[in-house]
MARMI-268280 format. One record per residue: x, z, y of N, C-alpha, C in turn. Coordinates in steps of 0.05 Angstrom, whole numbers, padded with zeros to 5 digits, always signed. Example, Ala and Ser with C-alpha at 12.3 -4.5 7.8 and 13.67 -1.06 7.14 Angstrom:
+00264+00156-00114+00246+00156-00090+00264+00156-00066 +00257+00142-00045+00273+00143-00021+00258+00157+00001 
END
This chain:
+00017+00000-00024+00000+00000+00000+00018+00000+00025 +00020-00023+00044+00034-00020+00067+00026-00002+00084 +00049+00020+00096+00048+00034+00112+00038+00039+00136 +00015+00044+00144-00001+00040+00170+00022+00044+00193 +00010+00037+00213+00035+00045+00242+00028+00076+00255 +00002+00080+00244-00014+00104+00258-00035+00111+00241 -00031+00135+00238-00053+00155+00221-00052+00177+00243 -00082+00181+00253-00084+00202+00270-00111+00206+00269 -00116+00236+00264-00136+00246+00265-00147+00272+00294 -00162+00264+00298-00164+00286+00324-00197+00300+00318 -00201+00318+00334-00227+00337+00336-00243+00337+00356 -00269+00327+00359-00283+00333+00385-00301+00340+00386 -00316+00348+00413-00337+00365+00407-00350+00355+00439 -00368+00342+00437-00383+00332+00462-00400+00343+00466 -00400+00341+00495-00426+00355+00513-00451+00342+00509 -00471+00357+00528-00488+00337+00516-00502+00328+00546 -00519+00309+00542-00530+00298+00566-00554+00309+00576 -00558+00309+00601-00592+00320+00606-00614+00300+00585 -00628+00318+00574-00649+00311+00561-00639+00308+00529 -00607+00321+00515-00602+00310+00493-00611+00337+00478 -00623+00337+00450-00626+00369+00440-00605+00386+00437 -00615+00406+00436-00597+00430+00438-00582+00439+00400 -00564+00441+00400-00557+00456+00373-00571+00467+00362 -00574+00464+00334-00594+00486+00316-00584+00491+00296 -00565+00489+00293-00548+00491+00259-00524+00505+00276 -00518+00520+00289-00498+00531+00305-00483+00516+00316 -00459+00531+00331-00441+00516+00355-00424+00497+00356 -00424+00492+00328-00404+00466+00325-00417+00447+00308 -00446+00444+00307-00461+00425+00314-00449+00389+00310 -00437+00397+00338-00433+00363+00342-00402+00363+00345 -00393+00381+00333-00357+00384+00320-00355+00352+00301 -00334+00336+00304-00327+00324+00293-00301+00311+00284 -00292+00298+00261-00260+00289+00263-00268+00260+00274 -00245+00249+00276-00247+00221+00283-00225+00214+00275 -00218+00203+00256-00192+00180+00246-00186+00155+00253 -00163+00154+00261-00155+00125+00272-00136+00121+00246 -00134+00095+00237-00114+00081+00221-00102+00051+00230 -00081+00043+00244-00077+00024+00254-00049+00002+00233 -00050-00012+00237-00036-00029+00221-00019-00051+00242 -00003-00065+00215+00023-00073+00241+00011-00099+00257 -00018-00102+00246-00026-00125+00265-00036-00119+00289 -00051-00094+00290-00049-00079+00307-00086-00069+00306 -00086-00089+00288-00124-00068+00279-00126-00045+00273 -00144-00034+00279-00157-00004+00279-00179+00001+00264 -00176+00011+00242-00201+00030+00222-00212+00049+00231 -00231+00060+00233-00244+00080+00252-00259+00099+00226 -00253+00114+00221-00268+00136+00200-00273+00161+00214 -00290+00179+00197-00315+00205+00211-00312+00221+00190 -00311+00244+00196-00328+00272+00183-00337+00284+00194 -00364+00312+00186-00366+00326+00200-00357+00348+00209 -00371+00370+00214-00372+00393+00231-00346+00414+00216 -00355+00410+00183-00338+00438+00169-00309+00442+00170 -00299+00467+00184-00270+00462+00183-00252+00446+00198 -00262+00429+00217-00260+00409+00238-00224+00405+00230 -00214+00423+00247-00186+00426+00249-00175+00428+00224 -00183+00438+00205-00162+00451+00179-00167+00418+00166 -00180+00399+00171-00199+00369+00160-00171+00354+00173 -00170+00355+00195-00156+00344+00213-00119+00345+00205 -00120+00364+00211-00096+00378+00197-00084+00364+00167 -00096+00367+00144-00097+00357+00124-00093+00323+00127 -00107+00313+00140-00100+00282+00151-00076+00275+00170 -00077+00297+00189-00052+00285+00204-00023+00292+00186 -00016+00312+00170+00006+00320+00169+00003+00319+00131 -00008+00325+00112-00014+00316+00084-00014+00291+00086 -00034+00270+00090-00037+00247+00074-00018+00226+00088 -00005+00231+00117+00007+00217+00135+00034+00219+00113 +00043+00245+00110+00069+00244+00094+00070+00231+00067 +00051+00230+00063+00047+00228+00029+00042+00197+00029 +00033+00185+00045+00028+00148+00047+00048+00134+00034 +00078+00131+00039+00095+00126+00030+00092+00120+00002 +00083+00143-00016+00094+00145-00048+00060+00137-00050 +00041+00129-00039+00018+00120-00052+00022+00095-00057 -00008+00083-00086-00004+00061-00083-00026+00041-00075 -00038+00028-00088-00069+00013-00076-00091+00023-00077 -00095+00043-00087-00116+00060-00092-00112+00086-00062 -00101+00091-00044-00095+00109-00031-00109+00141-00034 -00142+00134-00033-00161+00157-00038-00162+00172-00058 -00155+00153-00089-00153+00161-00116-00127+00174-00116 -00112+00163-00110-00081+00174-00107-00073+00193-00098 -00092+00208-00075-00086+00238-00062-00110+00252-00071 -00134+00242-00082-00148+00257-00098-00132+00268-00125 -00128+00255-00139-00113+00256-00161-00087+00287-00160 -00071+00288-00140-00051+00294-00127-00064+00322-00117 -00078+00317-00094-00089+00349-00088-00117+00361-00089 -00128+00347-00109-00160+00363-00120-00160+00349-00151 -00142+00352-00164-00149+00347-00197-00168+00358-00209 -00183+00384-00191-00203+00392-00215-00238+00393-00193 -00228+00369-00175-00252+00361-00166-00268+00388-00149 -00252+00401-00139-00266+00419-00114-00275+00407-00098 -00293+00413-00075-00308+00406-00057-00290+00421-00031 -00297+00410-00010-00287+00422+00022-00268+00401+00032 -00244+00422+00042-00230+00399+00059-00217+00382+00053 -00207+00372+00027-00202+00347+00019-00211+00327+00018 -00238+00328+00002-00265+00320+00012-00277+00300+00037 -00275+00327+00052-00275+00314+00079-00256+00295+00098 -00234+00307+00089-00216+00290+00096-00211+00265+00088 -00213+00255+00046-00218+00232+00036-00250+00217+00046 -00259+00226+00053-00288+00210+00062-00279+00202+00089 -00270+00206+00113-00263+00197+00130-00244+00181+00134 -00224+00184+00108-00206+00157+00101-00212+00145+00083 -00233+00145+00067-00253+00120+00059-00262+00105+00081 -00274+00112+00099-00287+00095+00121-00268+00086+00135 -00246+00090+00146-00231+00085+00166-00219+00060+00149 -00212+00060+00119-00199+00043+00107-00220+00007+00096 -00238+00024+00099-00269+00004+00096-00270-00007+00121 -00273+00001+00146-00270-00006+00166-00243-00030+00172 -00223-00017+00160-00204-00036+00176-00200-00063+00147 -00203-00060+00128-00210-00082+00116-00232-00103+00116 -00252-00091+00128-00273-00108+00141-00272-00131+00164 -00246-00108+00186-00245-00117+00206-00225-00146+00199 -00215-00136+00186-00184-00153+00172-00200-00178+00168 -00225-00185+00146-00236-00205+00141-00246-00218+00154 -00261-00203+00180-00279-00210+00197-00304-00206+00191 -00323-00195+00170-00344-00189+00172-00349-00153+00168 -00378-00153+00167-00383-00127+00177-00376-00096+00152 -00375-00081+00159-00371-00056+00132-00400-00065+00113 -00418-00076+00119-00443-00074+00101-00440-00105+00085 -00436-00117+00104-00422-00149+00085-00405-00145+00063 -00379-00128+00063-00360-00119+00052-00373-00099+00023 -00388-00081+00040-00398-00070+00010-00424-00083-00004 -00430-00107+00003-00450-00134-00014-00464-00142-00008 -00470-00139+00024-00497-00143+00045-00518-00154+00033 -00529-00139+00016-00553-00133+00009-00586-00144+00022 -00580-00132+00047-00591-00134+00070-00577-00128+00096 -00595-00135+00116-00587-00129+00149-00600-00117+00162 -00613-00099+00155-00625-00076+00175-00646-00064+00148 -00663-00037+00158-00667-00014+00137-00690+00007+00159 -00718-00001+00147-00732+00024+00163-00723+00053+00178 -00734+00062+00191-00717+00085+00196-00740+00108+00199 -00740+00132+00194-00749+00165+00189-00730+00174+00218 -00738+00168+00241-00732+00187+00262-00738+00224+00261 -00718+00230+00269-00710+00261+00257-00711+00268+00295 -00739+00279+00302-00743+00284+00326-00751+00316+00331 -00769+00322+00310-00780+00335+00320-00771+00364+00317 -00750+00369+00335-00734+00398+00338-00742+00426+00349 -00733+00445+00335-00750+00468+00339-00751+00475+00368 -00739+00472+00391-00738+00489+00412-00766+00470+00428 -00772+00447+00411-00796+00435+00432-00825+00452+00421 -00830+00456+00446-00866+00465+00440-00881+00445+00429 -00904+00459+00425-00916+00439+00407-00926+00415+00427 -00930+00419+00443-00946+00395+00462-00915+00374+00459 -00893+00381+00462-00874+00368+00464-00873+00349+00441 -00872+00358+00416-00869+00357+00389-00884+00335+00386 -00899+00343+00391-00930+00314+00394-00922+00299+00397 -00911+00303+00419-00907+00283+00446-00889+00257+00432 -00864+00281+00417-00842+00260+00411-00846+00237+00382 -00856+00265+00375-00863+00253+00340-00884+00221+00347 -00909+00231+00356-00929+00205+00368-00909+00182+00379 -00893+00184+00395-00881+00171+00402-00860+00142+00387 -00845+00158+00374-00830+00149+00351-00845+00129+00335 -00871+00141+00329-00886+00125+00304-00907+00099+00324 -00901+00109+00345-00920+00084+00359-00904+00058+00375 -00872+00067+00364-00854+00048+00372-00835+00038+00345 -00853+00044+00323-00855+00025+00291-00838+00043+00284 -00831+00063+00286-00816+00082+00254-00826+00091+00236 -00820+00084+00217-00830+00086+00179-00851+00111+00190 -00829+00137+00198-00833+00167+00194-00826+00187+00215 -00825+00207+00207-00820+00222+00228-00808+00247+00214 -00784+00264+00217-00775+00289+00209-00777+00312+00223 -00795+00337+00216-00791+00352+00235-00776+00375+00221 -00770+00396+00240-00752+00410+00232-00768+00442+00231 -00758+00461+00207-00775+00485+00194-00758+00502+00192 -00780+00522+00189-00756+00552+00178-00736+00562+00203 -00746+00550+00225-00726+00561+00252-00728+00596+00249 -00710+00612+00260-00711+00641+00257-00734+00654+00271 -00742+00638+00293-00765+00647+00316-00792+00642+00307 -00786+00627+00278-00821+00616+00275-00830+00634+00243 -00842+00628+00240-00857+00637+00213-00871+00618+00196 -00880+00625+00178-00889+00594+00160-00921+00590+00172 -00936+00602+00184-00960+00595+00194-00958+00579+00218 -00935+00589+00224-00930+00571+00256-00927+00546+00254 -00904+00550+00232-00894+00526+00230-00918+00503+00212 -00930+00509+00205-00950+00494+00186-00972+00484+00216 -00979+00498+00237-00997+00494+00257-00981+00468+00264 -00954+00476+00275-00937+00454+00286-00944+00422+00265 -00935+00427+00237-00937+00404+00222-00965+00385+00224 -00985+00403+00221-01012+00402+00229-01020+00385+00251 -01005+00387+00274-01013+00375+00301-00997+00346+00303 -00973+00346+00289-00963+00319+00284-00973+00304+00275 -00981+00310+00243-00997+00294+00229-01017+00287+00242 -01037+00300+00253-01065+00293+00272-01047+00264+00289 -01033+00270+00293-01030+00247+00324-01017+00225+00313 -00995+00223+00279-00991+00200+00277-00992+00187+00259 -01021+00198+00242-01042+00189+00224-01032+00190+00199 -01048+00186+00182-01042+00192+00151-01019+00174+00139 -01014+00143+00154-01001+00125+00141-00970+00132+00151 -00965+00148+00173-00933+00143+00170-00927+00175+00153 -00905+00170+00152-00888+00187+00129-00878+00210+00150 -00887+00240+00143-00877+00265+00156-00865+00267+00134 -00845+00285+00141-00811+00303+00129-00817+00326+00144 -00804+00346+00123-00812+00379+00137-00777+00376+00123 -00762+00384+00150-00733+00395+00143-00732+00427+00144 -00722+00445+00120-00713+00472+00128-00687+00474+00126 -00676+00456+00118-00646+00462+00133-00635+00488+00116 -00642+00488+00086-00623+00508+00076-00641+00542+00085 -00665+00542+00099-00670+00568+00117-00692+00582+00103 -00704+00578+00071-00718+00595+00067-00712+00611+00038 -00723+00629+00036-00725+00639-00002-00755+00630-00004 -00743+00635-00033-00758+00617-00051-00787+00629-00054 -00792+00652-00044-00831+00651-00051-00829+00646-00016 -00818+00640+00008-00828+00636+00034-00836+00601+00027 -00813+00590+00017-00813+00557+00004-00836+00549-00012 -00849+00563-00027-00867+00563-00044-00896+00567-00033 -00889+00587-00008-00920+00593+00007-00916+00568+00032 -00893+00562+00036-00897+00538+00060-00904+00512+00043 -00893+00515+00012-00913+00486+00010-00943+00484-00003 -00946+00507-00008-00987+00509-00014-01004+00503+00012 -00986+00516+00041-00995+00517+00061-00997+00489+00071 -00982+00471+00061-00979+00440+00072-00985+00422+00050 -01000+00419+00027-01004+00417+00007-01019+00387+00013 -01040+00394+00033-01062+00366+00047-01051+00356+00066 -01024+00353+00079-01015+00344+00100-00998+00310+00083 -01000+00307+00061-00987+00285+00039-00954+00281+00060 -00938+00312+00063-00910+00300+00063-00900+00281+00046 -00884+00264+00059-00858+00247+00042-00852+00265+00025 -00834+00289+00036-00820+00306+00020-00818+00326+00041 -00804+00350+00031-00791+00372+00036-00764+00381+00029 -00749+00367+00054-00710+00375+00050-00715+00404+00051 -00691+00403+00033-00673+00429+00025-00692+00456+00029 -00705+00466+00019-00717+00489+00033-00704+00517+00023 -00699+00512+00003-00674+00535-00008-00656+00546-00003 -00643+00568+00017-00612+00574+00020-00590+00563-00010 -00569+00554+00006-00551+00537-00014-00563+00516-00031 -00581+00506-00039-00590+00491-00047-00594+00488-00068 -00599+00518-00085-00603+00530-00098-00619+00522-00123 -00598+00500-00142-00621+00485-00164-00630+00494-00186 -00634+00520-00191-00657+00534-00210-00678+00537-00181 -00679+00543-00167-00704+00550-00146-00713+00524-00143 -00698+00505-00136-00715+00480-00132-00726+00469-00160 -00710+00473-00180-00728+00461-00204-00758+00478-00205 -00751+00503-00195-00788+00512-00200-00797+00512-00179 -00791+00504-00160-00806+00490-00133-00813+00459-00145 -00797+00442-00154-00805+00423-00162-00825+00421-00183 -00819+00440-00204-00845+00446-00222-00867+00456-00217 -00879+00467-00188-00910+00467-00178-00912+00442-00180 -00905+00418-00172-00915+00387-00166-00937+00389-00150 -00927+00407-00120-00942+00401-00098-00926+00392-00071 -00904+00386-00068-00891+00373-00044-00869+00365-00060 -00862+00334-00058-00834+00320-00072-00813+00335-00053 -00790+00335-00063-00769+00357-00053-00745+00332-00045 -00724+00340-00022-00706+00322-00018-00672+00340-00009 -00663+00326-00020-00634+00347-00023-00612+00332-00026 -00586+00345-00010-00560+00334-00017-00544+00322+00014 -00552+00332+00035-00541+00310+00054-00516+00319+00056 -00502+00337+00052-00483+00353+00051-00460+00360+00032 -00479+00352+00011-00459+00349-00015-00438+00339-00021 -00418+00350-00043-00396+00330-00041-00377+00327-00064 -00403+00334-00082-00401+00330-00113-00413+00317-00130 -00411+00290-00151-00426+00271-00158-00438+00289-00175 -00431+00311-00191-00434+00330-00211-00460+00349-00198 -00463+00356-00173-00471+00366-00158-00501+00351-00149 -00497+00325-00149-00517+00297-00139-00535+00304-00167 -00521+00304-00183-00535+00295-00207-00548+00316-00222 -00545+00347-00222-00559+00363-00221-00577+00370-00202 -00575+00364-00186-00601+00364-00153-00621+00343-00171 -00616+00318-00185-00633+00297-00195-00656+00321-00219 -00630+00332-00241-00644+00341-00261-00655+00358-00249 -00650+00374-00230-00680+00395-00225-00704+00390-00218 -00698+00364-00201-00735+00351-00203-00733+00345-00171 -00703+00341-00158-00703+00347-00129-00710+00302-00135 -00735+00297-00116-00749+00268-00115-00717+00247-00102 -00712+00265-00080-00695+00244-00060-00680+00258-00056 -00655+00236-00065-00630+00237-00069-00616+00230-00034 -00599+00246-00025-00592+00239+00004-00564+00243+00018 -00543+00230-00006-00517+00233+00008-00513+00219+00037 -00495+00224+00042-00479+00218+00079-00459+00212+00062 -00440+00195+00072-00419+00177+00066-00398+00207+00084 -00398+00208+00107-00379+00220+00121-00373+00255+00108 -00381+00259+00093-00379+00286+00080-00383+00280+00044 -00394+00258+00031-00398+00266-00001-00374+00245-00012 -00354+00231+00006-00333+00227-00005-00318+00193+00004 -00347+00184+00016-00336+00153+00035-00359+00139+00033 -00359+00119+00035-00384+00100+00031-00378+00087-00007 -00354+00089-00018-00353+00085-00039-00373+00102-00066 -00363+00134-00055-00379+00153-00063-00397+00155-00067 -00406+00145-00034-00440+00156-00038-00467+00130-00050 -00452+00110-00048-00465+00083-00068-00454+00087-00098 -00432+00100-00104-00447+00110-00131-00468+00128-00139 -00468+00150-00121-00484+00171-00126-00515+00163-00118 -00518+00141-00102-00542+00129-00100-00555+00115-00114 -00537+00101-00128-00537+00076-00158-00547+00088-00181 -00528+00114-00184-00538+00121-00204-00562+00134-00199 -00567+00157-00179-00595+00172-00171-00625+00154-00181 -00623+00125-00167-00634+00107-00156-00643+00088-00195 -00620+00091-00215-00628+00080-00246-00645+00100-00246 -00649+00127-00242-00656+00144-00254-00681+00154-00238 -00693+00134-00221-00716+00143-00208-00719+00150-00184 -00704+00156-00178-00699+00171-00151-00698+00161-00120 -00715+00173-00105-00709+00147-00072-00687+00162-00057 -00669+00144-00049-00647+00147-00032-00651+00143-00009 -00646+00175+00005-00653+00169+00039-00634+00186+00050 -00605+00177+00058-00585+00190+00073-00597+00213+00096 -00587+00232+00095-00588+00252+00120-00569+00263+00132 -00582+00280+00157-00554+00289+00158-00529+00283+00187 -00551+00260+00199-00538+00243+00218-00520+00215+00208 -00504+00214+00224-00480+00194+00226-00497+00166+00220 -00520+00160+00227-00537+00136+00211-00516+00114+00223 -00509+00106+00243-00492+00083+00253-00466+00077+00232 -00458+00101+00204-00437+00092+00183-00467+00088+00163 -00476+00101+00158-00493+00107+00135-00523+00083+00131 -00525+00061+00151-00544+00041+00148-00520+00020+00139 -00488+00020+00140-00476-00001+00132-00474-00001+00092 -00474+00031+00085-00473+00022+00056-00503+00019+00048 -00524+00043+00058-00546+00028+00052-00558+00004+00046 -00547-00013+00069-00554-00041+00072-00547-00058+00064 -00513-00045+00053-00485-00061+00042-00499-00064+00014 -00509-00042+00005-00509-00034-00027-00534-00032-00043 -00563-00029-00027-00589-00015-00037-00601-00028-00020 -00620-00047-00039-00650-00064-00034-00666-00050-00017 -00669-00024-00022-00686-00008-00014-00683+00022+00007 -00690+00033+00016-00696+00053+00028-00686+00059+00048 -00696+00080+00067-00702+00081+00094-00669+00097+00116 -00673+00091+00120-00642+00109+00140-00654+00129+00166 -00648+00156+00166-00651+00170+00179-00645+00171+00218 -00658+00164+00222-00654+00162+00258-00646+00184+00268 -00629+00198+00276-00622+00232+00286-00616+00228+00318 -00640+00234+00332-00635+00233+00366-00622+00252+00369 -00615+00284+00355-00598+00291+00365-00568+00289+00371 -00560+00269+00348-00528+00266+00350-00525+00237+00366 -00549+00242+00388-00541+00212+00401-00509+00224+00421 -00518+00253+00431-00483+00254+00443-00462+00244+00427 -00470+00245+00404-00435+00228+00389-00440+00201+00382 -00464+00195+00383-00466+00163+00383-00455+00145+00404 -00469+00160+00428-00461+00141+00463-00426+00138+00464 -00406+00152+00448-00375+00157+00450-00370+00141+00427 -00384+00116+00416-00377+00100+00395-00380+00088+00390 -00413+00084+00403-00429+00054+00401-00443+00063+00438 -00430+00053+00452-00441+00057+00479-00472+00045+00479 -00470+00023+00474-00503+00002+00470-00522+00016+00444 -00517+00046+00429-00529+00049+00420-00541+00039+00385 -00548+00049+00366-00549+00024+00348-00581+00010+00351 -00582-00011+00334-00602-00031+00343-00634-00035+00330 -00647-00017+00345-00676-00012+00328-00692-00029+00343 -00704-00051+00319-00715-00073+00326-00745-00061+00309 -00767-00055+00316-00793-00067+00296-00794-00048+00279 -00778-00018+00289-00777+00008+00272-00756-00001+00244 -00741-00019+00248-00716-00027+00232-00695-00017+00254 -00668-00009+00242-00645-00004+00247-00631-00042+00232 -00619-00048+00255-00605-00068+00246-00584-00062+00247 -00557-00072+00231-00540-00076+00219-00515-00095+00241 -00493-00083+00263-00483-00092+00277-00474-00119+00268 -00477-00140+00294-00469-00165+00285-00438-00170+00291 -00421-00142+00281-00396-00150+00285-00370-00145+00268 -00350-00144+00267-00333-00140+00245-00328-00113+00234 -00330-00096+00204-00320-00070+00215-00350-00050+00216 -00342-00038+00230-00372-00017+00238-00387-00028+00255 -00367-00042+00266-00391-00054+00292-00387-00031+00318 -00363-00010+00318-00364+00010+00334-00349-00001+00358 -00347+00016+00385-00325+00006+00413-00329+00032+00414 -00305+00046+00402-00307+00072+00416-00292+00076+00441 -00309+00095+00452-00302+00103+00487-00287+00112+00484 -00257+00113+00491-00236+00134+00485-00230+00153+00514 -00235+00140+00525-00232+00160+00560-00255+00181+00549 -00270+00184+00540-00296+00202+00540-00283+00217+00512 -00281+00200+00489-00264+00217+00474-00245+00236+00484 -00229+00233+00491-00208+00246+00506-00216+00272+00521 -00235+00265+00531-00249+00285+00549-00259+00308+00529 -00273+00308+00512-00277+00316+00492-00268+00326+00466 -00235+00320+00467-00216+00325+00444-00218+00351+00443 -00215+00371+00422-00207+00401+00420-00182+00407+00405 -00176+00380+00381-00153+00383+00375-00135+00360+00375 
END
């Protein structure tokens, strides 16, 4: 494998704009790595992870895999997997090989000239989208406001978000209640808890929403807990959705056998875009609908699209602060479709003066 000119990984953490939502998963939220890989032509691979460990992710990329390049061979990812997680742990290696999956996907894309989703079999060119709006700190009139909104400007669905510490399950069921009223039986609600309940609160929030015909119900379990979800899944009263986070195929595939409906790796955390189209492939023989979460949708509609006939890609208005520093123009929702950049690569222009601004490490 020829020796890049530049491996650099950095950390940032952007502000946010008037009117962007506020954090709800705590303060490092919108923490992220950003990998540059440049080559002697002078192209640039652009790879992502998230929030966990930011710096120790970073770290591991700038000063591990930078040194170690040399003695790799064409396989690079396999080759430092192999080397420093032989017995397949999860965390910051992880994270760190998923962001140099993409960066390396990226710059071989760019190399050919067509796009990361061409590259992984362009399948298709754009992918419904499940806008992920409806955030706890809005009142309900708000909630309305946004959710109605979304679905009357063609999105599949709408995600709202549950189990906040301020609410309770009756509240939160009023809230679900008033969405559904405004954006009718045919589009698709998502109740996210985000990892935030035990298992008889999970069990009384889905009898409580039983007539509301959710899509599904992400994660409602602390840790993600697959004996609880298999007997959450065995009422067979709300299909269950799990995994945006994950970063174990071993892990994917027990979430399947418990009865969890939808399967939902992120490329930037479950190991690259290579990863998570297997873990989708296989989910997907075995029944299962694949609907990425989690954010990052501007990497995560290229393997979708690259790889799978089918299913919807997650819209997240809140990580538009890290979107505007990568795709300034935004990505391209035509007709409640997310299309598929018409350019080489990711299709990204990252802002680097604004990056900069933003660096922490």
């Amino acid at each position: 494998m020829q020796m890049p000119l530049l491996i650099e990984a950095s950390v940032h953490s952007p502000n946010a704009f008037p009117g962007d939502p506020a954090p709800y998963a705590g303060a490092d939220s919108f923490t992220f790595v950003h990998l540059r890989i440049r080559d002697a032509e002078g192209i640039t691979g652009h790879g992502f992870t998230g929030r966990f460990l930011a710096r120790e992710v970073a770290g591991f990329l700038n000063n591990t895999v930078a040194e170690s390049w040399p003695t790799l061979g064409e396989d690079p990812v396999g080759d430092l997997m192999a080397r420093f997680n032989p017995r397949a742990m999860t965390g910051v290696v992880i994270s760190a090989l998923s962001a140099l999956n993409i960066a390396l996907t990226d710059l071989r894309a760019k190399r050919s000239g067509v796009s990361v989703s061409t590259l992984l079999g362009g399948t298709r060119t754009k992918a419904p989208v499940h806008v992920t709006c409806g955030f706890s700190a809005l009142d309900i009139d708000a909630l309305v406001e946004a959710c109605g909104r979304e679905v009357a400007s063609g999105a599949r669905g709408v995600k709202v978000l549950v189990a906040a510490k301020e609410r309770g399950t009756a509240e939160d069921v009023a809230r679900l209640k008033a969405v559904r009223e405004a954006i009718g039986m045919d589009a698709d609600l998502i109740a996210d808890a985000n990892c935030g309940m035990d298992f008889e609160t999970a069990k009384e929030f889905m009898c409580a929403v039983a007539d509301l015909n959710l899509a599904w119900l992400e994660e409602p379990v602390r840790a993600n807990n697959r004996y609880e979800l298999s007997k959450l899944a065995g009422q067979n009263i709300v299909p269950l959705g799990a995994g945006q986070m994950e970063q174990s195929a071993d892990r994917f595939a027990l979430l399947g056998e418990a009865g969890v409906s939808v399967i939902q790796p992120n490329a930037v955390f479950a190991g690259g875009f290579r990863s998570a189209i297997d873990v989708a492939q296989r989910a997907a023989s075995n029944g299962h609908t694949i609907s990425p979460a989690g954010g990052w949708d501007i990497l995560n509609l290229h393997w979708m699209c690259g790889a799978m006939a089918v299913g919807a890609i997650e819209l997240h208005r809140a990580q538009a602060r890290i979107a505007r520093l990568l795709m300034p123009s935004g990505p391209t929702l035509v007709d409640g479709n997310l299309h598929v950049p018409d350019a080489p690569g990711l299709g990204l222009e990252p802002d680097e003066d604004s990056l900069e601004k933003c660096r922490v490490q």
